[in-house]
N, C-alpha and C positions, 0 to 999 in steps of 0.2 A: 623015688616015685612020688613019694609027698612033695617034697620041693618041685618036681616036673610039675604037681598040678598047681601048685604057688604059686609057679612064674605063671602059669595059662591061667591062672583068673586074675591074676595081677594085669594081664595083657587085654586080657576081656575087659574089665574095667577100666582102661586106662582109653581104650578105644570107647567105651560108652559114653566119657568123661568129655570126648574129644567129638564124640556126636552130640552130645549135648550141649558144649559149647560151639559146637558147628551152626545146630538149628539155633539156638539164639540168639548168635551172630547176624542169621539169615533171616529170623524175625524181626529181630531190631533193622533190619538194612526193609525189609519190605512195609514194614510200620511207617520208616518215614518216606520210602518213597510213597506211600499212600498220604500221607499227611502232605506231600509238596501235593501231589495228583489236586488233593482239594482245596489246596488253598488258590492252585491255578486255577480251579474251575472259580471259587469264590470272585478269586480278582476281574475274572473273564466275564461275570455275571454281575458284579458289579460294573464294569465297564459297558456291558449292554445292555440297552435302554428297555424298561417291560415291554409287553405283548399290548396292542390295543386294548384296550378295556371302555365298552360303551353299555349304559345300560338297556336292556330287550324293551323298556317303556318309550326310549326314544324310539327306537325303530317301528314299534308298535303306531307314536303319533304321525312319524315321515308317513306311515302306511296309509292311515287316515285321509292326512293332508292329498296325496297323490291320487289314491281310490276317489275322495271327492272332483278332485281339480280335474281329471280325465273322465266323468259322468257328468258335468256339468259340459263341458269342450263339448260332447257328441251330443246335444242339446241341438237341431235345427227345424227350422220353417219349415212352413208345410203343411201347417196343423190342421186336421181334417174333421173338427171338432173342438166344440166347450172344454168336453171332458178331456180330449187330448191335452187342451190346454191347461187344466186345472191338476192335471196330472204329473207336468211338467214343474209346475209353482210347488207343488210339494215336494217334489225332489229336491227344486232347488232351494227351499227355505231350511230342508233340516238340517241343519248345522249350527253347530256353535262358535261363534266367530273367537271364544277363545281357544279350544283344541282346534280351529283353522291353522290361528296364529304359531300356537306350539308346535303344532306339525309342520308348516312352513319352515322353522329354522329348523330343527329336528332334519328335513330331507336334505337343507343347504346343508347341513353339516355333514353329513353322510356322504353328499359331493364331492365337501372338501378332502374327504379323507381319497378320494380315487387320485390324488396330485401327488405321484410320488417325490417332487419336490418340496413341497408339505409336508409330510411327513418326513422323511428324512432331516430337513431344517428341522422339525419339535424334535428330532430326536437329539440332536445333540446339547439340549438343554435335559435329556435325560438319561444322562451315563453315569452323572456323579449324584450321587442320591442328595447330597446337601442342594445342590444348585436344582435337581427338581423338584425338592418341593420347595422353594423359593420360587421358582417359574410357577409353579401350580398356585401360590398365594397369592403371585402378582396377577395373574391372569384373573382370579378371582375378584381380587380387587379393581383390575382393570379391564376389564374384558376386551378393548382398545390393542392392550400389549400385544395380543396374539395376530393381529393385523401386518405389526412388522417387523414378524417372524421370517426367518428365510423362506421361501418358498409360496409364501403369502398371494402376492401379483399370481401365481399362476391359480391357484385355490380358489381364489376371487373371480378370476377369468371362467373357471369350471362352472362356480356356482352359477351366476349371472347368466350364461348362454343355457344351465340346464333351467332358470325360469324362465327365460325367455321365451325359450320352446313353450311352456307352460301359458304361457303368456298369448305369445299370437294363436297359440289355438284356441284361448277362450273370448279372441279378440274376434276371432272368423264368427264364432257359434253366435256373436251376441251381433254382431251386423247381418247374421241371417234371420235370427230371430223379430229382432225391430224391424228389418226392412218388410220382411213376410207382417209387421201388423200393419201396415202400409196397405202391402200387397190385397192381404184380405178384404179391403174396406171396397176393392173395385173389381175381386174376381167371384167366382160360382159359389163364394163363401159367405157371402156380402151379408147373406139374408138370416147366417144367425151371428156373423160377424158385430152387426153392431147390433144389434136384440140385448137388454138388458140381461146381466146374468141376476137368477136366482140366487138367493140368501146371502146373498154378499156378504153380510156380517159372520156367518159360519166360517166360511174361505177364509175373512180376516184373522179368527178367534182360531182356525188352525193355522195356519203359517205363523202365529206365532207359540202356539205350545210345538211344534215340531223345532222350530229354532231354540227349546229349552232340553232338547234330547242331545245329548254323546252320541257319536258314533262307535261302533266296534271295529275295530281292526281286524282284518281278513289274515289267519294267520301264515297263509304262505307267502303272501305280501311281505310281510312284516317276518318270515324267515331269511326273501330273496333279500331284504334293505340291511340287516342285518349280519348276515355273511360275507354283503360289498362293505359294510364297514369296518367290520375287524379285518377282513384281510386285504381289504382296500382293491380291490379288481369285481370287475362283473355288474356293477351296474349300467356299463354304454353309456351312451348321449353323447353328443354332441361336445366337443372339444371348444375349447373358447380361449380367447386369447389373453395376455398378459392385463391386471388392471392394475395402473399404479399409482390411480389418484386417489388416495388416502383425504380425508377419512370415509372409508367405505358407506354404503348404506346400512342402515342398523340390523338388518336379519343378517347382510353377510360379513358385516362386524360378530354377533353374535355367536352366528353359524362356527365362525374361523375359530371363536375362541373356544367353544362345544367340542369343536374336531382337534384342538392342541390338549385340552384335557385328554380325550380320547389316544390321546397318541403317546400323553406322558404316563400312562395306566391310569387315569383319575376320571373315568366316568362313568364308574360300573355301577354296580344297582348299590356299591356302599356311599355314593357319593350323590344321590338322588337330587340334595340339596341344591348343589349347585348347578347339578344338570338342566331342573326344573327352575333355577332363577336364570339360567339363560336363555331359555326357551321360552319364558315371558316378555313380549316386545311390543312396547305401547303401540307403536306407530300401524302396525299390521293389525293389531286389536280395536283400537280405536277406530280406522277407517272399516270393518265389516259390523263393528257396533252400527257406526254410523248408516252404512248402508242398509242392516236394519229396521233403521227409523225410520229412511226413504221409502223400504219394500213396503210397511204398515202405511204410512200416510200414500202411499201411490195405489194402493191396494183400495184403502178408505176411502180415496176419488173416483175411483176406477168404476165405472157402469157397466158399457159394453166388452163383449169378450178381448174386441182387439185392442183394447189398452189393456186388460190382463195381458198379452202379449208381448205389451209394451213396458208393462213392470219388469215381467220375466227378462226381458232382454237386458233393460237397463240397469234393476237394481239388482238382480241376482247373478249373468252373468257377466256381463259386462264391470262392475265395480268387484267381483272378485279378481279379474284383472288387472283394474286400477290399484286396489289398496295391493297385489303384489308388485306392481310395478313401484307404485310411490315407496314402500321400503325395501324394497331389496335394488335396486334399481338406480344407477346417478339420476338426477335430475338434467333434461335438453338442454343442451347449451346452445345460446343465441349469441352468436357472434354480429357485429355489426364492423363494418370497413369504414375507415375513415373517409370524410367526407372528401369529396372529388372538386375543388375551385378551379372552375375557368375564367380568367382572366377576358374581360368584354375589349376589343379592340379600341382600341384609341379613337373617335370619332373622327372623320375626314370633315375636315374645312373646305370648301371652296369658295374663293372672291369672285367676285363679279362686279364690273363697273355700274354704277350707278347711272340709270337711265332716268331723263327725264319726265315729270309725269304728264300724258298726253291732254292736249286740250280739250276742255270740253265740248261735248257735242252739241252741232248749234240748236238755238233755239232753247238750251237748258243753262239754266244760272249757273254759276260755278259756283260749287261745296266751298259755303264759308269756313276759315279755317275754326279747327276746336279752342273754344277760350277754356285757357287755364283758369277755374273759379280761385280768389286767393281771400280767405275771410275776413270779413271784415273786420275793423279794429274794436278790442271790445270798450265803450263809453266810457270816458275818465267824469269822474263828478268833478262838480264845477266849483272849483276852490273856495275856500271858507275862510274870511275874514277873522282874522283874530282879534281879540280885543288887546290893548295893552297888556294887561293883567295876564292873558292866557300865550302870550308872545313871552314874556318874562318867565313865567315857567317851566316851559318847555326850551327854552332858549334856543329860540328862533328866529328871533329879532332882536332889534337894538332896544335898548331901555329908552325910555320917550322921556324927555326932557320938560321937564316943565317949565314957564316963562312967567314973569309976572304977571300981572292981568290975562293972562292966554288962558 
């Protein structure tokens, strides 16, 4: 009986021995199939390039920049009053033509990111972590490089047609504006039309402390700009075509290079730096500085209301137009065709016989013929005796002989 239970725990144990080595067989066997599991994911995520990454202050400036650019567009003639007009001047002077400029590339950038050829080109400078941030320093360095990126030409095409749009509507508001201070000077407006405005100096001394204000960003704005960037869909506009003549304009240089960051994960709120030296761009700053200066001294000329009209058209919204167009925008090309030479035909000869010249009619002398005058000769002086002495000299004569007695 004792040996029967000997053999049954010897059998018990020899089976626990053999689950034991069973389950650690089967944890080591699911150990590494978990360890292949993650190094497949590793390799897999290394091979795929991050997730968009842009910072919420760019979106916040695009927001800006468009809330302005589309309140100043709906700007038209009309003005039924001083105060209409003086109402108008304030709207249009608060700005700061540097958060203009930032938000201008700020929106292009945000463009560029709707080209899904754009993006997918930066992406594959961000699979291999060594080669993106090598892309990230050159781009940094160059802000150029991201120009001729794959996918670039179409990105460019986006930006340019979504200013455009931008563009001719602040081009309509500012010829309805000018031509209505025209208008005013001859219709039922005449009579406070050209009436000197009161304080003028005031009006000056505000349009420019309101051009020292920031604007705020609307934050649903600046949600909608936001979510078309990271995931690249839902902002619309207008489609525009391929541009391949490099070197782009400097916002949509710029712009391109902002939206390649964006696309290699480098332009979240840890990368501020570089976000914000790309979104600085003289050309677009320099030209609303400038207009500026125009709106103050047109302003400090300005008497009658309808040349306040005439500022507002000109320098507020009409040159926000311009200064987007000179940078973001090629420059008109002026073609000229080679000049067109026609050859003059040959001149026709015709002879004709020589007829003799008729006699004269009687009673009238005949036309002496014309004397050739032929001048006269000019006077030779009248030769001059030499002495011996002056004969031997000059040796012009013979030496004179002298004779005895002679």
């Amino acid at each position: 009986m004792r040996s029967a239970m000997m053999r049954r725990g010897l059998t018990v144990a020899a089976l626990c021995a053999a689950a034991v080595l069973a389950g650690c067989a089967s944890g080591k066997a699911e150990a590494e199939a978990e360890a292949a599991r993650l190094a497949e994911a590793a390799a897999l995520a290394a091979r795929t390039p991050p997730p968009i990454s842009l910072s919420e202050s760019v979106a916040q400036d695009a927001a800006v920049y468009l809330a302005f650019s589309r309140s100043i567009a709906g700007i038209r003639g009309g003005f039924e009053s001083p105060e209409a007009i003086q109402a108008a001047l304030r709207q249009g002077a608060a700005y700061d033509p540097g958060q203009i400029s930032r938000g201008l590339v700020a929106y292009a950038s945000i463009v560029a990111l709707q080209s899904p050829a754009f993006v997918s080109g930066v992406n594959q400078y961000g699979i291999n972590p060594t080669g993106r941030q090598k892309m990230i320093a050159d781009i940094v360095a160059d802000p150029r490089v991201a120009s001729y990126m794959p996918g670039a030409e179409e990105a460019a095409g986006l930006i340019m047609a979504a200013l455009n749009t931008e563009i001719d509507a602040l081009s309509a508001a500012a010829n309805s504006v000018e031509n209505d201070a025209y208008a005013a000077q001859a219709d039922g407006r005449r009579s406070w039309a050209i009436a000197h405005i009161n304080d003028r100096e005031a009006r000056l001394a505000s349009a420019k402390d309101l051009s020292g204000q920031t604007m705020p960003a609307q934050a649903s704005e600046s949600a909608r700009l936001f979510a078309a960037a990271t995931s690249g869909a839902g902002l619309g506009g207008a489609s525009g075509r391929r541009r391949d003549e490099r070197p782009y304009p400097p916002v949509v240089t710029n712009a391109l290079a902002l939206a390649a960051l964006a696309a290699l994960g480098a332009a979240g709120d840890d990368a501020r730096a570089n976000t914000a030296a790309l979104q600085s761009e003289g050309t677009s700053q320099n030209c609303l500085n400038e207009s500026k200066l125009n709106l103050y001294q047109c302003l400090a000329a300005s008497r009658p209301s309808y040349e306040d009209m005439f500022c507002l058209g000109r320098h507020i919204v009409r040159d926000l137009a311009t200064c987007t167009r000179s940078s973001a925008l090629p420059a008109a090309r002026v073609t000229v065709s080679a000049p067109t030479v026609t050859e003059a035909p040959p001149p026709i000869i015709v002879t004709a016989p020589l007829v003799a010249a008729p006699p004269p009619a009687p009673g009238l002398a005949p036309t002496p013929p014309l004397q050739r005058s032929t001048p006269a000769p000019a006077p030779q002086p009248a030769p001059t005796t030499l002495t011996p002495t002056q004969q031997l000299n000059t040796g012009t004569g013979a030496p004179v002989r002298t004779t005895p007695g002679g």
